[in-house]
C-alpha positions in Angstrom: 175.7 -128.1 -50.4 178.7 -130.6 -49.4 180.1 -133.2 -51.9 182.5 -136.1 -50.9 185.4 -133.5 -51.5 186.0 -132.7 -47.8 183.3 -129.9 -47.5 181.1 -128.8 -44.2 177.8 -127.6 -43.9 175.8 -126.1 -40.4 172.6 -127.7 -39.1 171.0 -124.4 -40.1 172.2 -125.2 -43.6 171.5 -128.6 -44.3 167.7 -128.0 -42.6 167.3 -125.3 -45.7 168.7 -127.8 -48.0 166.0 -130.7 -47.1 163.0 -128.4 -46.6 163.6 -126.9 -50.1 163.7 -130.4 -51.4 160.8 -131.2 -49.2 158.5 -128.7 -51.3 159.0 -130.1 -54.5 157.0 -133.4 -53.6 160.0 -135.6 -52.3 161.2 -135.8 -48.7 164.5 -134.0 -48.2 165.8 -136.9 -46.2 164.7 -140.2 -44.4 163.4 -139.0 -41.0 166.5 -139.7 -39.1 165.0 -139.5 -35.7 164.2 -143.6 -35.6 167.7 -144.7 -35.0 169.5 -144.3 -31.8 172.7 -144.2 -33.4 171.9 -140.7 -35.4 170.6 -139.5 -31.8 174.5 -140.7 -30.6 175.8 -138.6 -33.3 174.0 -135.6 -32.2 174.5 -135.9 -28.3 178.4 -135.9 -29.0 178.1 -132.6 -31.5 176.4 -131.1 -27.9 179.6 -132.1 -26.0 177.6 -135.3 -24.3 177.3 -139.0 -24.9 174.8 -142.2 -25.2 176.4 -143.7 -22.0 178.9 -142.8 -19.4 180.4 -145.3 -17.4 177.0 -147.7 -17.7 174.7 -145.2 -17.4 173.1 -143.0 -19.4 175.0 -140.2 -20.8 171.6 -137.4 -21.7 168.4 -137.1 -20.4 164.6 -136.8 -21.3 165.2 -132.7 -22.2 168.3 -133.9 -24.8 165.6 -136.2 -26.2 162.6 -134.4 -26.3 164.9 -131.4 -28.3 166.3 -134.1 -30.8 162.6 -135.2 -31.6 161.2 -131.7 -31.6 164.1 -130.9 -34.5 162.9 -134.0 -36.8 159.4 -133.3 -35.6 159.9 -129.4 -37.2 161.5 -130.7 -40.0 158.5 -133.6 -40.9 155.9 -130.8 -40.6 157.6 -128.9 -43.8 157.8 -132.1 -45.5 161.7 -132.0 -44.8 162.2 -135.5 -43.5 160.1 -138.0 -44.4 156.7 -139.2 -43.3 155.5 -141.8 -40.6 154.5 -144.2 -43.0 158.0 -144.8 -44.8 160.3 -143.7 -41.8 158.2 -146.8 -39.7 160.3 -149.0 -42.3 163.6 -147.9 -41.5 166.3 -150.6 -40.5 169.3 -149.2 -41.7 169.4 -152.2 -44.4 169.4 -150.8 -48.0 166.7 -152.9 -48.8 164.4 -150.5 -46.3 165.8 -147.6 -47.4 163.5 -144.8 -48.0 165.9 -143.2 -50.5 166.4 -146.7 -52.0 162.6 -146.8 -52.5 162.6 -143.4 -53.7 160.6 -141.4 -50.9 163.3 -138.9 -50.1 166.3 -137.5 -51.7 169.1 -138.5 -49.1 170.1 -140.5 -45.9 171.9 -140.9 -43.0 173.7 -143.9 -42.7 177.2 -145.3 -41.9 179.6 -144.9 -45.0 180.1 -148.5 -45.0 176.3 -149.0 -46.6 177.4 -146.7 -49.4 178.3 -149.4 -51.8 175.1 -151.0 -51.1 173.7 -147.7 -51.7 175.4 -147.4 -55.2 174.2 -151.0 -56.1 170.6 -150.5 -55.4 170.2 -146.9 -56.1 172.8 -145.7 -58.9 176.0 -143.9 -59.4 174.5 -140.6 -59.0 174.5 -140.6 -55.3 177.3 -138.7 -53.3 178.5 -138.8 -50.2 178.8 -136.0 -47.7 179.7 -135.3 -43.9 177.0 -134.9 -41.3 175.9 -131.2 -40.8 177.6 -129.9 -37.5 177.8 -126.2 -36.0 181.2 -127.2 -34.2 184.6 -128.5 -33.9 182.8 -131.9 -32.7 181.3 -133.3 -36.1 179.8 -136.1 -34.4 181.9 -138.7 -37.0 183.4 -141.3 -35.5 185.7 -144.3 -36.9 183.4 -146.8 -35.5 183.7 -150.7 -36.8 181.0 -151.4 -39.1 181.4 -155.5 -38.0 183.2 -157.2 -34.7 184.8 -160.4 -34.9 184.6 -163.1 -32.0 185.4 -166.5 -30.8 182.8 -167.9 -28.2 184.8 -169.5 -25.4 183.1 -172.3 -25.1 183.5 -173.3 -28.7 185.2 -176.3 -29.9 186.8 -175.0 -33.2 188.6 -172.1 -31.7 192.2 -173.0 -33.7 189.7 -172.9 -36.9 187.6 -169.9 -36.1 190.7 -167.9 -35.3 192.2 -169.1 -38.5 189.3 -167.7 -40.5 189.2 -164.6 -38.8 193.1 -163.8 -39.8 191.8 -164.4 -43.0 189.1 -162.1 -43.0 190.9 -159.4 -41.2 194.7 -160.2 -42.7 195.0 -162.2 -46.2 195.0 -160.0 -49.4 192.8 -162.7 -51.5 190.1 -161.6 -48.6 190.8 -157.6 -49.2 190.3 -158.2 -53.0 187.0 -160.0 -52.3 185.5 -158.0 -49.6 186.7 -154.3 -50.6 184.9 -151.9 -49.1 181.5 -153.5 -48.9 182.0 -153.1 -44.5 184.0 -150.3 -45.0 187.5 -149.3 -45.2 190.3 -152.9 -43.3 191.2 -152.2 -40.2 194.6 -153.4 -41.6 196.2 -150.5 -43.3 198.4 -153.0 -45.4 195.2 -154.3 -46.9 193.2 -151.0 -46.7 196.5 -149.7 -49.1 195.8 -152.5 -51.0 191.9 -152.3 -51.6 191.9 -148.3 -52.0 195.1 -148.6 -54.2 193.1 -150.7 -56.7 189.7 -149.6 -56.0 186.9 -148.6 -58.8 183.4 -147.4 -58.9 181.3 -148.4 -55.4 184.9 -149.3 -53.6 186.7 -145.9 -54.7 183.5 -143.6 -53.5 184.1 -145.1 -50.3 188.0 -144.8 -49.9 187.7 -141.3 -51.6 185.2 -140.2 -49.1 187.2 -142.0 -46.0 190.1 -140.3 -47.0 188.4 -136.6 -47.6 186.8 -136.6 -43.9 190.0 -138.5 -42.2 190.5 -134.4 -40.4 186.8 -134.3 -39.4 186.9 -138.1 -37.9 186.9 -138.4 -34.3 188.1 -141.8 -32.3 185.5 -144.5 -31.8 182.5 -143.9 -29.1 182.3 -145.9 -26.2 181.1 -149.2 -26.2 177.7 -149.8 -25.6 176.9 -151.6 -22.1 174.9 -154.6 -21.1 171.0 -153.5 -22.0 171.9 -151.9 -24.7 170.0 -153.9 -27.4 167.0 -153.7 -25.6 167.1 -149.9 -25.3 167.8 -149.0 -29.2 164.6 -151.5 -29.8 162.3 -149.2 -27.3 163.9 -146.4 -28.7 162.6 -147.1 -32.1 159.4 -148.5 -30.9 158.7 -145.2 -28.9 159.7 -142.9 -32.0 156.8 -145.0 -34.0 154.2 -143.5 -31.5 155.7 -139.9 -31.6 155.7 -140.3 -35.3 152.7 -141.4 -35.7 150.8 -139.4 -32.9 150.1 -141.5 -30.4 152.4 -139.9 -27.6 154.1 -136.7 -27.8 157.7 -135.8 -28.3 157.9 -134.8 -24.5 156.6 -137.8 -23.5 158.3 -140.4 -25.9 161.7 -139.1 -24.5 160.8 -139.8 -20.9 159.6 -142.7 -21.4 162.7 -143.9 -23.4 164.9 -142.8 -20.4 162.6 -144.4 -17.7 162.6 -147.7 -19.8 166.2 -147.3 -20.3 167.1 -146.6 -16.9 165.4 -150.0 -16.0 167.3 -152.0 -18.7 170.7 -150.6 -17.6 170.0 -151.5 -13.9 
């Protein structure tokens, strides 16, 4: 099994890990089939992606196959049940292995301090299985800054974002708690000085940096609307209502609608 140190595993791998983890009474990990960015992760490890140029970058069959792996993986008790997984909203507050129903999660490394605070020092940290060159890990922004055009304190809103983004006595106060600055100056600064929650995240940054892959396009206009349906659907597949086949045309034909 991985650690923070820089290690790899395969899909085949980490799906022996959780299912053997699964049989001793706790979920192997939270049913990651509920969030659409997990299902981005995946589509890039398969050499495709969320959206191309506005449009939708998979279709119903790259769905249906992502849903049929978690839907494997629930039946042996590997990933968690309906009843917590419905919960899931990437916050650490509605975390299923914050509340103790399985024994890891996916999330985005900058959640791992939360993670620490709620949870304990005895989690780790370690990269998302793969089979390829591809890992699917991307340096994505865990927070944008912006400045509404029509507002009238621009000179003051753009003064606090320098702060934010720029100022040391920010660094020092923020850490790693949104993950790693974007300015190396302060990101040398934070992860110079860093301890317990902070350090797990700079140490973990800085053992992946090789597997790390440049940003994912940005999601278009009808975007928001589709990761809510996506979620919405997965509740029904989850919970039987509609089938895995189904679910994943349906998310495409409702998705398909919301881009147009």
């Amino acid at each position: 099994m991985p650690t923070e140190k820089g290690q790899s595993w395969t899909w085949a791998q980490f799906t022996d890990a959780i299912t053997k983890v699964g049989a001793g009474g706790v979920a192997g990990t939270t049913d990651f089939g509920w969030a659409i960015d997990w299902f981005e992760v995946w589509l890039h490890q398969h050499g495709k992606s969320l959206y191309t140029e506005g449009k939708l970058g998979f279709d119903a069959g790259d769905l249906r196959t992502f849903w049929t792996l978690t839907g494997s993986l629930r039946d042996r008790k590997g990933v968690t049940a309906a009843t917590a997984t419905t919960k899931m909203d990437g916050s650490t507050q509605n975390s299923a292995l914050v509340g103790k129903q399985s024994a890891s999660e996916i999330n985005y490394d900058s959640s791992l301090t939360g993670y620490l605070s709620s949870y304990g020092a005895q989690l780790a940290a370690a990269p998302l299985p793969s089979d390829g060159k591809d890992t699917g890990m991307a340096a994505m922004p865990p927070v944008s800054f912006a400045v509404s055009q029509r507002s009238s304190h621009k000179d003051a809103a753009a003064k606090l974002l320098d702060f934010l983004v720029n100022d040391p006595a920010a660094g020092k106060i923020l850490g790693a708690t949104r993950g790693l600055p974007p300015n190396q100056d302060i990101r040398t600064q934070v992860c110079g000085a860093a301890t317990g929650a902070n350090k797990a995240v700079c140490d973990y940054e800085a053992a992946q940096r090789d597997k790390v892959g440049p940003a994912f396009g940005a999601w278009p206009t009808g975007s928001s609307a589709i990761k809510r349906d996506f979620q919405r659907t997965y509740d029904d597949v989850i919970f039987g209502r509609i089938s895995a086949a189904d679910g994943a045309e349906r998310v495409v034909q409702n998705a398909e609608h919301s881009l147009s």
